[in-house]
C-alpha positions, -999 to +999 in steps of 0.1 A: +130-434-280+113-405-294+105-410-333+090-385-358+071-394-390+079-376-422+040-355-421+024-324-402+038-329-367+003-314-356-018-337-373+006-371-368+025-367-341+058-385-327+057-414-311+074-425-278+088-463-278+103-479-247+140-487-252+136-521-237+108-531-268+128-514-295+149-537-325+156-507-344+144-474-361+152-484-399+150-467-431+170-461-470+203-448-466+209-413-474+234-416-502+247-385-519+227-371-544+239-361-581+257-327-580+242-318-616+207-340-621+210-330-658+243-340-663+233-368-649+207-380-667+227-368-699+255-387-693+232-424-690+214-416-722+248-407-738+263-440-726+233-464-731+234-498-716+237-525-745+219-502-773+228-486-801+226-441-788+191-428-791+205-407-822+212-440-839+180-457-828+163-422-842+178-424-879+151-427-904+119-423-878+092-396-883+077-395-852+084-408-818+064-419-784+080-413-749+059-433-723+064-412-695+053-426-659+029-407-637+022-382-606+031-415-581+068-415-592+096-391-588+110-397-624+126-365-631+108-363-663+111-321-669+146-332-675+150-360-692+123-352-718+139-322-730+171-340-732+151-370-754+135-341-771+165-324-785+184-358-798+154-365-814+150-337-832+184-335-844+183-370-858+151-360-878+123-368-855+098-345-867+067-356-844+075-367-808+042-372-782+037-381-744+020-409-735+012-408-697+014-446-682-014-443-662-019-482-655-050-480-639-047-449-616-070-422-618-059-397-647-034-365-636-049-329-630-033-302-647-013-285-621+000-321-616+012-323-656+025-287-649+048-298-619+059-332-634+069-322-673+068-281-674+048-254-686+074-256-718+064-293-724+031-286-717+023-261-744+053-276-771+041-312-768+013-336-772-001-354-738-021-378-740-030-400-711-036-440-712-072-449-708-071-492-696-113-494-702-111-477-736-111-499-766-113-474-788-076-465-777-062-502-776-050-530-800-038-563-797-001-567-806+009-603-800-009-618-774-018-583-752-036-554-754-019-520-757-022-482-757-029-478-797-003-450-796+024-478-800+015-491-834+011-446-847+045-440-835+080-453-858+102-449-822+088-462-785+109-446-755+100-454-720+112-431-689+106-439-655+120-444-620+130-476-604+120-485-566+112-513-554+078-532-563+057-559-550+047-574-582+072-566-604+102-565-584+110-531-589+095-505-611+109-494-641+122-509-675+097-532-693+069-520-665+065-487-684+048-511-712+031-537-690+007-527-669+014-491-677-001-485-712-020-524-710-054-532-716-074-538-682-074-575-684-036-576-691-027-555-663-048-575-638-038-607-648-002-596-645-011-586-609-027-617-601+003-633-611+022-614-589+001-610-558-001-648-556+035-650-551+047-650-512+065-609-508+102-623-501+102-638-538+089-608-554+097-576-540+130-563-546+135-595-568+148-585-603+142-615-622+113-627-616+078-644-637+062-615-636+093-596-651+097-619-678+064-619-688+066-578-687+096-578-712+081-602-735+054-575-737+075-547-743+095-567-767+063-575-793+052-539-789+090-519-799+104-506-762+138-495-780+153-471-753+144-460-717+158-435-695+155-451-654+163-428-625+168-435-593+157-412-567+156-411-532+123-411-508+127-374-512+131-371-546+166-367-548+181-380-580+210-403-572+213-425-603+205-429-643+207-458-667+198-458-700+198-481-724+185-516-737+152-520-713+165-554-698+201-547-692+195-508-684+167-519-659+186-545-643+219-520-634+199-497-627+179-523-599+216-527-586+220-493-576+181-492-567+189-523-540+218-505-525+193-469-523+163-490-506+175-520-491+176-517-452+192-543-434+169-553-404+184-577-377+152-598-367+116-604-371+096-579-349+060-586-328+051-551-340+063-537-371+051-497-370+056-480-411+047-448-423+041-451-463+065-420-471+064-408-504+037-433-517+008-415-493-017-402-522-043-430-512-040-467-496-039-480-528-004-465-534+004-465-492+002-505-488+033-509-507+045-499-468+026-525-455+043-550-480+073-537-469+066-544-432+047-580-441+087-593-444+091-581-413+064-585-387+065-619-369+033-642-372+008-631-351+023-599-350+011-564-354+016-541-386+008-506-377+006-481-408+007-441-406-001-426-437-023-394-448-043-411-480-059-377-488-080-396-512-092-421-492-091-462-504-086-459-539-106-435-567-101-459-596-110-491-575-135-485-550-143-525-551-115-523-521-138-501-500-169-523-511-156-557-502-126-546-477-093-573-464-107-609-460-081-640-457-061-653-489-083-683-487-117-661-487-101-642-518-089-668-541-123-686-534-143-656-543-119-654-576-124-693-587-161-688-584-162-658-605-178-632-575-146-618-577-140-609-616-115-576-611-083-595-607-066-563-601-081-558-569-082-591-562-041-593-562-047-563-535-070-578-516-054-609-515-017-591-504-032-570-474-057-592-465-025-619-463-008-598-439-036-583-417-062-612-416-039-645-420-003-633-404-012-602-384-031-577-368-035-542-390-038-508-370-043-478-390-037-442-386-049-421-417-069-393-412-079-389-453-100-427-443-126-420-421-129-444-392-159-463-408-141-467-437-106-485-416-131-508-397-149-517-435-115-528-444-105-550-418-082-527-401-080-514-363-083-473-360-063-454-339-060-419-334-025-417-335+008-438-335+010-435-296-026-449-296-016-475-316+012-486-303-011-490-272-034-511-290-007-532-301+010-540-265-026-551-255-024-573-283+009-587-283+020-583-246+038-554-228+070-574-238+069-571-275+093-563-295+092-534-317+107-521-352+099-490-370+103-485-407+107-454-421+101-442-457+081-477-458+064-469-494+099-476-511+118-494-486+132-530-491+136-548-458+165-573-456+155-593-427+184-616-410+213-591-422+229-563-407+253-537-422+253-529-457+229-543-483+240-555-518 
């Protein structure tokens, strides 16, 4: 079977899999998108989700923050802001900012701001983006850290888009607040929390520790309304809740499950996963590869295809320094303090997990020079075809094979066929 990847053609080709070897070709469903996005996204913050409307919530406030997320989410956030924007004002909101919920990513360019909020947002409103090593720009409320902003503003909205997440669960709700506008040593603990926890009881798991400790957080700092859309790989908008940031976020994961969750019959020997939209760097394409890790049999292969124009990870070159070593290597190297940034520790210790302890990692990413894959722990290949090659010589001629498509959002159901719910 022939299969294409979702990039250049020229620059990552198709790959050719032998029927006999092949489980499946597997991917999101394509539901219909939403005729009108705006009325769409109207409509959910017209109906909130146990909360009082926005105009309600806006009654008596001065100014007002929207924590927006960033360029690594689709969040349709030229609509919704304007939308926010004019309720707002209407209810006597006379100053209304954007905080960008950077987390720890690098910070946005301009033609990025441009493309995600507007030219007319961009010139009428205040951005100001979150800055995790700054302590002249956080405060302690309750027992975290936080974006000062918070504690300026009388109203704290949160937009955002909800996929599914290996530490969290799925994005969205309470996340916008913790790690995205959290002090550095709040966000990595919460990843450390996370990342020690095996993939199958986190990702695509709503309630969760981690989740619980994310809405205490947003509780002590004010989160009184978000705005959650749910988009397709492409973009697409499909869904919008609104709402109470608990009960908003947790319809909203229903309708996020049904988007992303691919049923996949069996485990595979070799599990091959392009990273589809998350493809900026490896930092955001492994989320494939933790897609895949529920998956790929034990002693498997995980083969990922991704661009990552900007290589490992700008904001945590650590990953490049150290590379993928066994959960055992990591969690050592974090008790005896040589490992202090728990951040990308969690990383570390989730790919290095799947492609030291459980199975072998091939990689085909021409943004990571070849030097830079063998660093990390990874096998380079040339192409999918090449690696697919590698992986038969690993595995055996006989192995089976799945492919995941659209791996950088998608939520493997392994043992279930037909619909997932």
């Amino acid at each position: 079977m022939r299969v294409e990847f979702p990039y250049d053609q020229t620059v990552f080709p198709p790959i050719e899999i032998p029927d006999s070897n092949l489980i499946g070709v597997f991917e999101p469903k394509a539901l219909e998108p939403a005729a009108d996005p705006r009325a769409c996204l109207r409509d959910a913050i017209e109906h909130p989700i146990n909360s009082s409307t926005l105009e309600q919530l806006a009654v008596g406030k001065r100014s007002a923050l929207i924590v927006a997320d960033d360029y690594t989410r689709h969040t349709p956030a030229d609509i919704i802001i304007p939308i926010l924007e004019t309720k707002l004002r209407s209810a006597g909101v006379e100053t209304i900012r954007i905080l960008v919920a950077l987390g720890t990513h690098r910070p946005m360019t301009d033609s990025e701001k441009l493309a995600r909020f507007g030219p007319d947002i961009c010139r009428r409103l205040e951005i100001i983006e979150h800055q995790y090593k700054n302590p002249r720009r956080l405060v302690d409320v309750g027992e975290v850290t936080i974006n000062s902003a918070v504690v300026e503003h009388d109203l704290i909205i949160g937009i955002g888009q909800i996929v599914p997440h290996r530490i969290a669960g799925f994005s969205g709700g309470s996340k916008i607040v913790l790690p995205g506008i959290a002090g550095g040593k709040d966000i990595a603990r919460t990843h450390w929390m996370g990342g020690c926890e095996p993939g199958e009881k986190m990702l695509g798991v709503a309630r969760n520790p981690v989740r619980d400790e994310m809405n205490a957080c947003a509780a002590a700092v004010g989160l009184r309304f978000i705005v959650n859309a749910i988009c397709d790989p492409k973009g697409n908008l499909i869904g919008a809740v609104a709402g109470d940031f608990v009960e908003a976020h947790l319809a909203g994961c229903d309708l996020a499950r049904e988007v992303f969750g691919v049923a996949v019959p069996e485990p595979a020997d070799i599990v091959i996963t392009d990273s589809f939209p998350k493809d900026i760097e490896l930092w955001q394409a492994a989320k494939a590869l933790y897609a895949a890790d529920l998956m790929v049999k034990p002693g498997g292969v995980v083969i990922l295809v991704s661009p990552c124009p900007e290589g490992v990870s700008r904001a945590h070159p650590l990953i490049l320094q150290r590379g993928y070593t066994s959960e055992d290597q990591t969690i050592s190297e974090v008790q005896s303090g040589r490992l202090a940034d728990l951040s990308v520790a969690s990383h570390c210790l989730r790919v290095g997990r799947l492609i030291k302890d459980k199975a072998t990692g091939i990689m085909v990413a021409n943004g990571i020079p070849r030097a830079d894959q063998l660093r990390l722990g990874f096998v380079p290949a040339d192409t999918a075809q090449d690696a697919l090659e590698k992986a038969f010589s690993i595995v055996g001629k006989n192995a089976t094979v799945s492919v995941l498509r659209h791996g950088g959002e998608a939520l493997p159901v392994v043992g279930q066929t037909g619909m997932v719910r």
